[in-house]
ZAGU-828643 format. One record per atom (N, C-alpha, C): x, y, z; atom name; chain; residue number from 1; residue in one letter. Coordinates in Angstrom, 1 decimal. Example, Ala and Ser with C-alpha at 12.3 -4.5 7.8 and 13.67 -1.06 7.14 Angstrom:
2
[lonu [13.2,-5.7,7.8],"N","A",1,"A"] [lonu [12.3,-4.5,7.8],"CA","A",1,"A"] [lonu [13.2,-3.3,7.8],"C","A",1,"A"] [lonu [12.8,-2.2,7.1],"N","A",2,"S"] [lonu [13.7,-1.1,7.1],"CA","A",2,"S"] [lonu [12.9,0.0,7.9],"C","A",2,"S"] 
END
This chain:
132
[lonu [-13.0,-10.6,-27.8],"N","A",1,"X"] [lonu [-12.0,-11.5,-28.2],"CA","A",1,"X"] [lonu [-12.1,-11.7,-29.8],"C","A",1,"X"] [lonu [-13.0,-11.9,-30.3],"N","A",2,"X"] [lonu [-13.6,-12.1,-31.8],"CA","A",2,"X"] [lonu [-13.3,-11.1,-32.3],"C","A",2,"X"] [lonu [-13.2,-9.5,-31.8],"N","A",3,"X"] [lonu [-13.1,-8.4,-32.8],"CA","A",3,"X"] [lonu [-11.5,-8.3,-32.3],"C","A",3,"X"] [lonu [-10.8,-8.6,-31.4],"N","A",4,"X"] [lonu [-9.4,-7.9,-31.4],"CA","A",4,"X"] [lonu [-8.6,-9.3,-32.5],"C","A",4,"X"] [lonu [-9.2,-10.7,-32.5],"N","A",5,"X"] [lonu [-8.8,-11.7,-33.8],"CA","A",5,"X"] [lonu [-9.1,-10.6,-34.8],"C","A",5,"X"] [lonu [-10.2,-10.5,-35.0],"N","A",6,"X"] [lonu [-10.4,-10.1,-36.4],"CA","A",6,"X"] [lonu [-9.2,-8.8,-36.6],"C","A",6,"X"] [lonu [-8.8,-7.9,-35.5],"N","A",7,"X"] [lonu [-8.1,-6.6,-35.9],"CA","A",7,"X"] [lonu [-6.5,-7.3,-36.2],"C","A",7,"X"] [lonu [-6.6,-8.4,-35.7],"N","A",8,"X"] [lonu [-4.8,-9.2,-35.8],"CA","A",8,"X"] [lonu [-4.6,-8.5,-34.3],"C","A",8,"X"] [lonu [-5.0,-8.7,-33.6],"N","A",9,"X"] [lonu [-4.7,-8.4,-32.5],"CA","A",9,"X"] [lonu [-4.6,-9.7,-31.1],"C","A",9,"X"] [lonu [-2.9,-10.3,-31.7],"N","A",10,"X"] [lonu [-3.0,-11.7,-31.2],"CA","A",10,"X"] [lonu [-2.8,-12.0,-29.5],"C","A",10,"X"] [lonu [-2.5,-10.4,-29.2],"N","A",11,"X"] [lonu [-1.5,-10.8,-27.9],"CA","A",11,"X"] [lonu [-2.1,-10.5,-27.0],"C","A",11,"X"] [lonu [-3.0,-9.4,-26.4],"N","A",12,"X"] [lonu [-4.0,-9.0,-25.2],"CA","A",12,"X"] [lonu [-5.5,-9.4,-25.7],"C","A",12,"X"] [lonu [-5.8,-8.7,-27.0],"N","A",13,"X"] [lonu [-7.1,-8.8,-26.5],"CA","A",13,"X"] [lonu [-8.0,-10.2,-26.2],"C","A",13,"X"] [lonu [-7.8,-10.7,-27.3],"N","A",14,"X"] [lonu [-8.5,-12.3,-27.6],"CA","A",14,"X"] [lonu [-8.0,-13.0,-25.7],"C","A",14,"X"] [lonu [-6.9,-13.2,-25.7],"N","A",15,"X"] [lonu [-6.7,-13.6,-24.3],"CA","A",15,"X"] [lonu [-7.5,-12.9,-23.2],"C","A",15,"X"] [lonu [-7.3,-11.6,-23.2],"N","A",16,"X"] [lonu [-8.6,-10.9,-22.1],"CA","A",16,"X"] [lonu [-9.9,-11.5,-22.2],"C","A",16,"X"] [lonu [-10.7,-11.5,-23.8],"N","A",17,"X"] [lonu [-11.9,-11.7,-23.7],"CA","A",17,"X"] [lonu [-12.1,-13.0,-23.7],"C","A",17,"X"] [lonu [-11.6,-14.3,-23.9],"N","A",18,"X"] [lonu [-11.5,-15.4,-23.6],"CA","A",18,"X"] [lonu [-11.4,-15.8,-22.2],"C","A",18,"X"] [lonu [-10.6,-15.1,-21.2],"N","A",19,"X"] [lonu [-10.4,-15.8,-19.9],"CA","A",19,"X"] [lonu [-11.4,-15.1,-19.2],"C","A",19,"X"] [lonu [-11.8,-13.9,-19.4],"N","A",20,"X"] [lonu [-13.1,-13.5,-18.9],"CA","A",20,"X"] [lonu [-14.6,-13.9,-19.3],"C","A",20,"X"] [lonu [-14.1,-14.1,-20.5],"N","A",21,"X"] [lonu [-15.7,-15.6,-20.5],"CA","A",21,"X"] [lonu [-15.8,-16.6,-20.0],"C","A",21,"X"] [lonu [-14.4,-17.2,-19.5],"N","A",22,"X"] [lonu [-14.4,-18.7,-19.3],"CA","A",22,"X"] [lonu [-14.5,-18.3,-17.7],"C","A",22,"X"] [lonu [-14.2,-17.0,-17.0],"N","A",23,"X"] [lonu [-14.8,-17.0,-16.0],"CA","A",23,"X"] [lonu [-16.2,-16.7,-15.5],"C","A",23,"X"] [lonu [-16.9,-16.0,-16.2],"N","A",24,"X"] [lonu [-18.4,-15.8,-16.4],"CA","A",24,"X"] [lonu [-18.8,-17.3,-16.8],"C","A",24,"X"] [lonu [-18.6,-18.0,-17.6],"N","A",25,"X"] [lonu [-19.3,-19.3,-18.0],"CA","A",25,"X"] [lonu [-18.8,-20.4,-16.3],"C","A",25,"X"] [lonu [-18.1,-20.4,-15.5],"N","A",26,"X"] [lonu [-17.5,-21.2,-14.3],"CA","A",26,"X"] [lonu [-18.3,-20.5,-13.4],"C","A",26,"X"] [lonu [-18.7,-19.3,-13.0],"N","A",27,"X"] [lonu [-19.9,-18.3,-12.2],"CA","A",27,"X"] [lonu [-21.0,-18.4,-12.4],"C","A",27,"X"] [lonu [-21.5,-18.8,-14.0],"N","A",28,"X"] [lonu [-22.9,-19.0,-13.9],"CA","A",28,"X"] [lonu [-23.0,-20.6,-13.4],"C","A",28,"X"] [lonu [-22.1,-21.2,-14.0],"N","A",29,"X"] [lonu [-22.5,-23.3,-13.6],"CA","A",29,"X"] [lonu [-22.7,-23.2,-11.6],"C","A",29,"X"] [lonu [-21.5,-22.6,-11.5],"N","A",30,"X"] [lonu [-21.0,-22.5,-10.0],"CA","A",30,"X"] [lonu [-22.6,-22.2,-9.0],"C","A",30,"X"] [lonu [-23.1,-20.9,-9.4],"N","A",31,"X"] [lonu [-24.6,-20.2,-9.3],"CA","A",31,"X"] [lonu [-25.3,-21.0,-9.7],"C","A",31,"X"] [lonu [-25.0,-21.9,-10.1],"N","A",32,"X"] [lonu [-26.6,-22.9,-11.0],"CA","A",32,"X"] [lonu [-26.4,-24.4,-10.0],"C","A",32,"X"] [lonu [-25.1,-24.7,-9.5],"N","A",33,"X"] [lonu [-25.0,-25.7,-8.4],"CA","A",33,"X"] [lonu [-25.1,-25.4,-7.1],"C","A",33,"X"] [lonu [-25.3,-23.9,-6.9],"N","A",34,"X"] [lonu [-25.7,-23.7,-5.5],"CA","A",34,"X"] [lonu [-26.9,-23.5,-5.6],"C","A",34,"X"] [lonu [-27.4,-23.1,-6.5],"N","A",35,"X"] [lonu [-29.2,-22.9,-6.7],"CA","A",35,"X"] [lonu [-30.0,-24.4,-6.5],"C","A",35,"X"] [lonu [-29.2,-25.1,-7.2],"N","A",36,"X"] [lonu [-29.4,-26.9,-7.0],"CA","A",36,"X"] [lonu [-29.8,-27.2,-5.5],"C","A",36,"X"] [lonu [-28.3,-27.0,-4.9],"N","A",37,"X"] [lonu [-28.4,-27.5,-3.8],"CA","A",37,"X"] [lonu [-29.5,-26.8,-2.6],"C","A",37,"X"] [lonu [-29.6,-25.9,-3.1],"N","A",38,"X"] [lonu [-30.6,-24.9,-2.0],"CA","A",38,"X"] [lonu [-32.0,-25.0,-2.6],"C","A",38,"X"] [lonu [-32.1,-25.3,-3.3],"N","A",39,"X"] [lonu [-33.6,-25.7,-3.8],"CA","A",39,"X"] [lonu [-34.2,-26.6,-2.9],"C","A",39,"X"] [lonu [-36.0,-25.9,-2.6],"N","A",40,"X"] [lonu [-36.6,-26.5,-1.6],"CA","A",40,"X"] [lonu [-37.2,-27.8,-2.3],"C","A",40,"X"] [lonu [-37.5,-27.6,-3.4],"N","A",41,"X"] [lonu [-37.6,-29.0,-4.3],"CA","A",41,"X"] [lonu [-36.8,-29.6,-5.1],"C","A",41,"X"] [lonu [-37.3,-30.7,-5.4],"N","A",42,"X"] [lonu [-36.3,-32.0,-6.4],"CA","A",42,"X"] [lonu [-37.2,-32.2,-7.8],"C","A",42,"X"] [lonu [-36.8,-33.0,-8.5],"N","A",43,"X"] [lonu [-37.0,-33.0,-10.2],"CA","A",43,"X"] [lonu [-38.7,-34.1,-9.9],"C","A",43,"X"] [lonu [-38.4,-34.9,-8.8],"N","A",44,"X"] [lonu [-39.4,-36.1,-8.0],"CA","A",44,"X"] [lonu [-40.4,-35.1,-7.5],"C","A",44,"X"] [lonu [-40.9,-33.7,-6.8],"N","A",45,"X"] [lonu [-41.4,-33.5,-6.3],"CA","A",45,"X"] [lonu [-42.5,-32.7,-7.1],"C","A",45,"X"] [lonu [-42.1,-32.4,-8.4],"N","A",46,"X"] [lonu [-44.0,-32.3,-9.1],"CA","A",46,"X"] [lonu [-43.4,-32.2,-10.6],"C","A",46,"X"] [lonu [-44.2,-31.2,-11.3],"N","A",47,"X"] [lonu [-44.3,-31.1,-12.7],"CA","A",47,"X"] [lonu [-43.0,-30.2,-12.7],"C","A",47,"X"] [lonu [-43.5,-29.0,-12.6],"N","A",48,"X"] [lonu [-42.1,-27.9,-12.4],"CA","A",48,"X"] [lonu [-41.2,-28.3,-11.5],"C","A",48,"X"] [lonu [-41.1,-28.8,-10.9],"N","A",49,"X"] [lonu [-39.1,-29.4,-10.6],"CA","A",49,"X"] [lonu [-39.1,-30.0,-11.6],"C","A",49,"X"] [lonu [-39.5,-31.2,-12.1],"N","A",50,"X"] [lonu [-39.4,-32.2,-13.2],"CA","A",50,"X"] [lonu [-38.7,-30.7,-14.6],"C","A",50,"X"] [lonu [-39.7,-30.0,-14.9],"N","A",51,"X"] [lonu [-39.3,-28.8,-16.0],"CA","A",51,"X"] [lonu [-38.3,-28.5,-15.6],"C","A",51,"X"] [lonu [-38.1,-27.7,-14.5],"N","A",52,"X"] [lonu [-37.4,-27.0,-14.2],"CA","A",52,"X"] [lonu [-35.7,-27.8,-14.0],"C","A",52,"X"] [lonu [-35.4,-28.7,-13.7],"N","A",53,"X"] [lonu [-34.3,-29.6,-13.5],"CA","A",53,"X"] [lonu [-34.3,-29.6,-15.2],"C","A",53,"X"] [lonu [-34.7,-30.5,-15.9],"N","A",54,"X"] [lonu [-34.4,-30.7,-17.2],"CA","A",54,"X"] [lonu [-34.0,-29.5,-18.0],"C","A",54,"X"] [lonu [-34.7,-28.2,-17.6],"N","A",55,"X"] [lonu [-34.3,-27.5,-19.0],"CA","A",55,"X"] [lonu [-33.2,-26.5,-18.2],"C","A",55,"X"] [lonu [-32.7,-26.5,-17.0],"N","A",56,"X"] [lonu [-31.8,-25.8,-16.6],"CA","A",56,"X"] [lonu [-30.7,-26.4,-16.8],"C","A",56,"X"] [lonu [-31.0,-27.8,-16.4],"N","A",57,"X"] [lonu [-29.5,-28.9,-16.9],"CA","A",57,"X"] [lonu [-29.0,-29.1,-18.1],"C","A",57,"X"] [lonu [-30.1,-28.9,-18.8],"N","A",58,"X"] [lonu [-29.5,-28.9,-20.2],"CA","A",58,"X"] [lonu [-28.8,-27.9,-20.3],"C","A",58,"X"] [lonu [-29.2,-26.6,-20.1],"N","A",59,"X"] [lonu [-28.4,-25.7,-20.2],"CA","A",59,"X"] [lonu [-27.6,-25.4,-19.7],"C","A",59,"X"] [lonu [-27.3,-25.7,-18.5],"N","A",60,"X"] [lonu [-25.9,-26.2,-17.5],"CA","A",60,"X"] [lonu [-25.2,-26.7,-18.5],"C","A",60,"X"] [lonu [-25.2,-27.7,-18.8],"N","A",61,"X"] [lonu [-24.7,-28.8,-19.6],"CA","A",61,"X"] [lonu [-24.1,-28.2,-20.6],"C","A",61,"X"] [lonu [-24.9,-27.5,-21.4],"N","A",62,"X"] [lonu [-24.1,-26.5,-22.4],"CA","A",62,"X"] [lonu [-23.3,-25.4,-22.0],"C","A",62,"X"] [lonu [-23.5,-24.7,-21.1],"N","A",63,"X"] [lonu [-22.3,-24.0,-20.6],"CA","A",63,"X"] [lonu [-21.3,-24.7,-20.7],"C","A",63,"X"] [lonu [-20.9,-26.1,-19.5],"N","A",64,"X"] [lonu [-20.0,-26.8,-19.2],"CA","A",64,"X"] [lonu [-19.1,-27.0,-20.7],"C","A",64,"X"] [lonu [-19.8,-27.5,-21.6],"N","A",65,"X"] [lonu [-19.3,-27.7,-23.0],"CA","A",65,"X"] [lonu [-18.7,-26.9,-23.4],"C","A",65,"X"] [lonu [-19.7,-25.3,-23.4],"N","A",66,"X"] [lonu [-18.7,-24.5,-24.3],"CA","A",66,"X"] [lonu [-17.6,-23.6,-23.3],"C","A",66,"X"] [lonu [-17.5,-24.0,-21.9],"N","A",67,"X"] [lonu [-16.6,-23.2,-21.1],"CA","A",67,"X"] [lonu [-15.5,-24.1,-21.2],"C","A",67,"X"] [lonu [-15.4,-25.6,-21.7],"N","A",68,"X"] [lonu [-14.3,-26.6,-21.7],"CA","A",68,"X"] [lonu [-13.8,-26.1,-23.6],"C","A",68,"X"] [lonu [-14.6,-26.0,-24.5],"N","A",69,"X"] [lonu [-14.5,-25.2,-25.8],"CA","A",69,"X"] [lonu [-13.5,-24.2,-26.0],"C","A",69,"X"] [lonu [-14.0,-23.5,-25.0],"N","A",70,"X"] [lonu [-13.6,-21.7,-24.8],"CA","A",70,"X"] [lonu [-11.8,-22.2,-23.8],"C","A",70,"X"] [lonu [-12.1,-22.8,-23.5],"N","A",71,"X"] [lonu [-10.5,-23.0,-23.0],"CA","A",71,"X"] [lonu [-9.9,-23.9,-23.5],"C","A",71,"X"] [lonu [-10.2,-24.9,-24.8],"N","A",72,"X"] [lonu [-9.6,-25.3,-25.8],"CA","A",72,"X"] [lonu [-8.9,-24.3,-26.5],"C","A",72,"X"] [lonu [-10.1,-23.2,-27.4],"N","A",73,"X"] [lonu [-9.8,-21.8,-28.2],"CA","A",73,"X"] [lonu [-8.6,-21.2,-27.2],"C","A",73,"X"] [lonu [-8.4,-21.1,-25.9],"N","A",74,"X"] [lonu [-7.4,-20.3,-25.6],"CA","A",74,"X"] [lonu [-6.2,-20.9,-25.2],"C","A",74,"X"] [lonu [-5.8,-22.4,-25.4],"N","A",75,"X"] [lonu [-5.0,-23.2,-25.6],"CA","A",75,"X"] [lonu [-4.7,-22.7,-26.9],"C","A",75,"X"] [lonu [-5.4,-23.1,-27.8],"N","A",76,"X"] [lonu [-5.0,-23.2,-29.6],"CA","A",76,"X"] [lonu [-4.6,-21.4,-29.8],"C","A",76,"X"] [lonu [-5.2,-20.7,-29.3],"N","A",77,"X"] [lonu [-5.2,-19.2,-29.4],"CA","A",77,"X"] [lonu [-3.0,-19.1,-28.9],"C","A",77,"X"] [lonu [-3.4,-19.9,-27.2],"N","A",78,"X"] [lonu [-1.8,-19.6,-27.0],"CA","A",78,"X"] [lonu [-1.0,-19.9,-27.7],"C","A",78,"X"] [lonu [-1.1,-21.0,-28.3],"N","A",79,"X"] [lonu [0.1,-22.0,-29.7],"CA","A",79,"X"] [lonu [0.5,-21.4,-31.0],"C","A",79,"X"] [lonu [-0.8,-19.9,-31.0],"N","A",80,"X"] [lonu [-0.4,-19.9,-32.4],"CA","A",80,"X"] [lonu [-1.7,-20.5,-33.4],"C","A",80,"X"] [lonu [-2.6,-21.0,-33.4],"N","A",81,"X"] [lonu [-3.2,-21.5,-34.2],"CA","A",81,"X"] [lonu [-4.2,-20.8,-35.4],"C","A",81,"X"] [lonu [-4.6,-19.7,-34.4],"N","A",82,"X"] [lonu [-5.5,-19.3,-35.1],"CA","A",82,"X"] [lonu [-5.0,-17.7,-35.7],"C","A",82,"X"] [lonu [-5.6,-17.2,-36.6],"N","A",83,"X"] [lonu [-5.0,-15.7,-37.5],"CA","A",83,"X"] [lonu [-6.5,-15.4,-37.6],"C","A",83,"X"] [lonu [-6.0,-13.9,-38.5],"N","A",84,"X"] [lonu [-7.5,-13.4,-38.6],"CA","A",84,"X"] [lonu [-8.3,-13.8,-39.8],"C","A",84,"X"] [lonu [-7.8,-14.6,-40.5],"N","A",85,"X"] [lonu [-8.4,-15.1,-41.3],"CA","A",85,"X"] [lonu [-9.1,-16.6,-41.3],"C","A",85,"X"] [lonu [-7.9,-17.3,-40.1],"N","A",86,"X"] [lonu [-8.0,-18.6,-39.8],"CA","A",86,"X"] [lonu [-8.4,-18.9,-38.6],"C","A",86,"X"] [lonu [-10.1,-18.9,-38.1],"N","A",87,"X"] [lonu [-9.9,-19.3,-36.6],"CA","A",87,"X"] [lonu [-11.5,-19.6,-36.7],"C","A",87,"X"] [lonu [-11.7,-20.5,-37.8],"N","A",88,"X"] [lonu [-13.1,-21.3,-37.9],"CA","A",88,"X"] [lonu [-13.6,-21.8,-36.3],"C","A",88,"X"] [lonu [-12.5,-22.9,-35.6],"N","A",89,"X"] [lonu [-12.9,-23.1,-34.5],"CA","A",89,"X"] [lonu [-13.5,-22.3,-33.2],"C","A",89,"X"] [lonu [-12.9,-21.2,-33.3],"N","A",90,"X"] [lonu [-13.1,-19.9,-32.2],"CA","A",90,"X"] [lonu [-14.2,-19.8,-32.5],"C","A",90,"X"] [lonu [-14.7,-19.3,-34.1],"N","A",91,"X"] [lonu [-15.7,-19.0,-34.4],"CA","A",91,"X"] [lonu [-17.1,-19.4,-34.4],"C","A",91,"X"] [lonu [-16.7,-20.6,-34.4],"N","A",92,"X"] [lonu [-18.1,-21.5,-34.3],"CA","A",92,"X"] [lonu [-18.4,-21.6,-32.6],"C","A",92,"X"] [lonu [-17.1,-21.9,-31.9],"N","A",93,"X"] [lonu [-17.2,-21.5,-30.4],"CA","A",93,"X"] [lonu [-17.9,-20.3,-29.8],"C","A",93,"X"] [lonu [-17.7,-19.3,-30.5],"N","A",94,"X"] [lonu [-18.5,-17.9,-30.2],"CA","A",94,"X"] [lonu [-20.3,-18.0,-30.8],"C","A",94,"X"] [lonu [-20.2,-18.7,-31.8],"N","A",95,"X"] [lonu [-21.4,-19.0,-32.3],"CA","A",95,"X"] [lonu [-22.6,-19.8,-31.3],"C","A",95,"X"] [lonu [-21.6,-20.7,-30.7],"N","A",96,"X"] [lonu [-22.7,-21.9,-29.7],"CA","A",96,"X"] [lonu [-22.9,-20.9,-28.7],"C","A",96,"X"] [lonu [-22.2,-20.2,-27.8],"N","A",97,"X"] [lonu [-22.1,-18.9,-26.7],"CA","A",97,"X"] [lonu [-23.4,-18.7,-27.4],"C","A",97,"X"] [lonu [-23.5,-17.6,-28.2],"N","A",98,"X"] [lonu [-24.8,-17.0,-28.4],"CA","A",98,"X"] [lonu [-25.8,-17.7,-28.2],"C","A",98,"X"] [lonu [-26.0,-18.8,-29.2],"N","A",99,"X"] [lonu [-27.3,-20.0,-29.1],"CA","A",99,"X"] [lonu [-27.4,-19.9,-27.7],"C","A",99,"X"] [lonu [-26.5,-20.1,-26.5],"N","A",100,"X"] [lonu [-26.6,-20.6,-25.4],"CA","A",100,"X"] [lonu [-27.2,-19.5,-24.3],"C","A",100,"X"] [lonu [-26.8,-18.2,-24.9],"N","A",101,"X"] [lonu [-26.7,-16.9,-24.6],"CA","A",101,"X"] [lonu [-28.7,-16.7,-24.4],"C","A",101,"X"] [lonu [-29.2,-16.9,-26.1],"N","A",102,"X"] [lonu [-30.5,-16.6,-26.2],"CA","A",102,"X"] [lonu [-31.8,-17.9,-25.4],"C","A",102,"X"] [lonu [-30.4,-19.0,-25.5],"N","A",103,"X"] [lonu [-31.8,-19.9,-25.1],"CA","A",103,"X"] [lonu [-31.4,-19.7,-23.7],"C","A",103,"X"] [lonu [-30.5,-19.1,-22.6],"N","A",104,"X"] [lonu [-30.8,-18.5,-21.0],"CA","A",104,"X"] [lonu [-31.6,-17.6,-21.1],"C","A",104,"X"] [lonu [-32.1,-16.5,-22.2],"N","A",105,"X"] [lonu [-33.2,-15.6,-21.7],"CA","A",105,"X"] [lonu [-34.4,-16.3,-22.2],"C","A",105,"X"] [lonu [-34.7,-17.2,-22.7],"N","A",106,"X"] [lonu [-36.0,-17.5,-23.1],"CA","A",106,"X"] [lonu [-36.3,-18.4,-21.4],"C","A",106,"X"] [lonu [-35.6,-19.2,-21.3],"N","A",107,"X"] [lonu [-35.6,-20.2,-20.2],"CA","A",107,"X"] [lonu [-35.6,-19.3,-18.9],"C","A",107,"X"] [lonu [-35.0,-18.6,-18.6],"N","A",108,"X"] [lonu [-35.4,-17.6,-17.5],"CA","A",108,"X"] [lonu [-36.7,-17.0,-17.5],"C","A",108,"X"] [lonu [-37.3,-16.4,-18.6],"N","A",109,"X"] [lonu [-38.3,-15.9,-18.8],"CA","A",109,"X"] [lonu [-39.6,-16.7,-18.7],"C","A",109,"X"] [lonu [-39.4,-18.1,-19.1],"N","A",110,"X"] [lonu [-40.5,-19.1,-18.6],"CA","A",110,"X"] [lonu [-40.2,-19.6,-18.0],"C","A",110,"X"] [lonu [-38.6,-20.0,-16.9],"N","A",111,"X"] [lonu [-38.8,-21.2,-15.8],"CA","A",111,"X"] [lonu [-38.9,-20.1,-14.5],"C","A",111,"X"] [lonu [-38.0,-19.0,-14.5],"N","A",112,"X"] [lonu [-38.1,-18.1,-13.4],"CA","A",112,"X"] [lonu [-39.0,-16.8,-13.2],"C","A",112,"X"] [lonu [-39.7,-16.3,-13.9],"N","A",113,"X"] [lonu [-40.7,-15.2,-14.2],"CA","A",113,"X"] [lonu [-42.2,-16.0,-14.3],"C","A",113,"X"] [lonu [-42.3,-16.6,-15.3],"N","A",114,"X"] [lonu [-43.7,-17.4,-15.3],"CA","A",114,"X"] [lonu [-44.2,-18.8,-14.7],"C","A",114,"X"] [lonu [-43.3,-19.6,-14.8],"N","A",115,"X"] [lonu [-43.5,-20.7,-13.7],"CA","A",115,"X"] [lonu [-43.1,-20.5,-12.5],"C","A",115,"X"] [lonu [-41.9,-20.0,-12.1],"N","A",116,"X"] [lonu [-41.6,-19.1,-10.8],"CA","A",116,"X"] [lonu [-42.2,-18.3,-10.1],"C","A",116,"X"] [lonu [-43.1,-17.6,-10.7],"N","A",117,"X"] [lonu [-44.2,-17.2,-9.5],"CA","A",117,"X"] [lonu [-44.6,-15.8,-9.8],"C","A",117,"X"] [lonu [-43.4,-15.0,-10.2],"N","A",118,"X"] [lonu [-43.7,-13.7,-10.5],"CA","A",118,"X"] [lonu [-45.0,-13.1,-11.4],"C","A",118,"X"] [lonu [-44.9,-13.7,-12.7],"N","A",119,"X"] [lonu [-45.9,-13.3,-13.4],"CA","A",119,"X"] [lonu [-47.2,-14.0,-12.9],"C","A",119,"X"] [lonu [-47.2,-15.7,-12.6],"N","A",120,"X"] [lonu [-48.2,-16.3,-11.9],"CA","A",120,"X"] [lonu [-48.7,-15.7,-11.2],"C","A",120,"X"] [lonu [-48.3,-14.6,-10.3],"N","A",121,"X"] [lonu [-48.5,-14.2,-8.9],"CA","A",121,"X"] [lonu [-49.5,-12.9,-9.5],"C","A",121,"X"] [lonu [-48.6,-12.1,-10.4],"N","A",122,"X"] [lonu [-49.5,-11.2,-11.0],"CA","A",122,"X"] [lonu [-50.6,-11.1,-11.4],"C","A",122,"X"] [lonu [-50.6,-12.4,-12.4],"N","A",123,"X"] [lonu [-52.1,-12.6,-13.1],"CA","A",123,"X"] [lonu [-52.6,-13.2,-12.4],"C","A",123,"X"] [lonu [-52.9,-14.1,-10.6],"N","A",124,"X"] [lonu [-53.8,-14.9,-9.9],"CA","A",124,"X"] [lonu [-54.1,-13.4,-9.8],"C","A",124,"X"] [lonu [-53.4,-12.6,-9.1],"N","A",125,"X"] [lonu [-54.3,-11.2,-8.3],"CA","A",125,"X"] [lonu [-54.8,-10.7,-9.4],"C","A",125,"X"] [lonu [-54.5,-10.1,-10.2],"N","A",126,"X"] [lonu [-55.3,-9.4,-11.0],"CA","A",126,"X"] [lonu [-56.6,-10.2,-11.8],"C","A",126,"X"] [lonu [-56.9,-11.2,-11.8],"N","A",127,"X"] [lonu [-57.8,-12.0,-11.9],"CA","A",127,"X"] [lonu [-58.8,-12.4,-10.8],"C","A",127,"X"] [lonu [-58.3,-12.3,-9.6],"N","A",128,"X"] [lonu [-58.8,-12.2,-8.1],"CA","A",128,"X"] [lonu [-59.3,-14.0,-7.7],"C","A",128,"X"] [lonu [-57.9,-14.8,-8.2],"N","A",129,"X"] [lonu [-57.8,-15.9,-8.3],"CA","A",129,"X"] [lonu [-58.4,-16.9,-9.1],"C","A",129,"X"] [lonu [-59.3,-16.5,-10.3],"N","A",130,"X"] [lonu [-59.8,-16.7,-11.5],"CA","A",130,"X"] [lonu [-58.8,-17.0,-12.1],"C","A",130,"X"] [lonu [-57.3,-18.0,-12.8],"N","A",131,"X"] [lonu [-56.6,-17.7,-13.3],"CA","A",131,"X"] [lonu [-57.0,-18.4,-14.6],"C","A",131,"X"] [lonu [-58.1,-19.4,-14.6],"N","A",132,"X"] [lonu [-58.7,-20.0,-15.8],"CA","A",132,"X"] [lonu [-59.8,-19.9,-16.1],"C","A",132,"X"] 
END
């Protein structure tokens, strides 16, 4: 969407890449409320739910923001608002996406790989339950 703005390319592309993010950003929250609800723990039931609730919700949370953002940008996008010289708001919109983008792989990498069990799991056996 960012590079068909930038080519002045007002009429397919930006609208393609805009409603297809706002559908990926509604699929991940959607996936993150059924993970909720099917979770065999709660935020009450130790340290990691406690972690694990907080820094996923945040991030939920930011999705939510920038997938209501991203369908402002394609409001303003329909009206006319923005050119390829003029579309600061888009831009900063694509900006938060990224932030949001890097802090999902950092937060997967430590709430679902190393507090989740995978790597724990690795390094108890390979240690032969020695893990400290």
């Amino acid at each position: 969407a960012n590079k068909s703005m930038r080519l002045k390319d007002y009429d397919v592309g930006p609208f393609i890449g805009l409603v297809v993010t706002i559908v990926c950003g509604t699929v991940f929250f959607l996936v993150q409320l059924r993970e909720y609800y099917w979770n065999s723990y709660t935020i009450a039931d130790s340290v990691y739910g406690s972690v694990f609730y907080l820094l996923t919700g945040f991030h939920g949370m930011h999705v939510v923001v920038g997938t209501i953002w991203l369908m402002v940008s394609l409001v303003r996008l329909w009206r006319g608002e923005f050119s390829s010289q003029r579309h600061f708001g888009f831009e900063a919109c694509i900006w938060d996406w990224h932030f949001v983008d890097v802090v999902w792989v950092a937060l997967w990498c430590l709430v679902y790989v190393w507090f989740g069990g995978w790597l724990y799991m690795w390094w108890f056996k390979m240690w032969d339950g020695d893990v400290y």
